[in-house]
Every structure is written in structure tokens, then in C-alpha cells.
C-alpha angles and dihedrals in degrees: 000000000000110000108172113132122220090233092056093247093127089129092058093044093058088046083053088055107039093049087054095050086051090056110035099000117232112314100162131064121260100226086078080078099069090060115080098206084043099042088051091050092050095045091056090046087048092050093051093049086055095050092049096248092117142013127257114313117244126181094263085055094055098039092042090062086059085130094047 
């Protein structure tokens, strides 16, 4: 999983990630990760889940907000 970031926020990425594993563990594959327009999508879901706007993120989640 590459998770690097182009803005160089990979640190908060992986905080991000590690505070959403702790609430609802890791229900999406990583591979959604590789892909920019995908990686973007799942990092806002992620974001809402740990704020308590939304449930945990799967794959369809991420692939059904192509048009966000």
C-alpha cells in the first residue's frame, strides 16, 4: 500500500488511518490506496467515519462516489 501523499501529508494520512482501524478496524482493501482519485475519496470517507458522520468505508463505498 503506498500511501505517500503528493502534498507531503503522509503523517497525517497514516494518523487518519490508524485512528479509523482503532474504531471500526480495516474494512476496505488497500489497493484503493495506489490510485490518487481513489486514495482522495477514501481519505474523506475515512475522515467522516471518524467523526461519526458515516459507518465504517468499504470498497463499494469508495468506487460508488466516482462522480464526488
Amino acid at each position: 500500500m503506498n500511501v505517500e501523499l503528493e502534498d507531503g501529508s503522509e503523517a497525517g494520512l497514516l494518523m487518519l488511518i490508524q485512528q479509523y482501524a482503532g474504531k471500526f478496524g480495516i474494512t476496505f482493501s488497500s489497493k484503493l490506496m495506489d490510485d490518487p482519485v481513489t486514495r482522495s475519496r477514501l481519505t474523506r470517507l475515512m475522515g467522516e467515519a471518524v467523526m461519526g458522520r458515516r459507518g465504517a468505508v468499504t470498497d463499494e463505498d469508495v468506487l460508488s462516489h466516482a462522480n464526488d
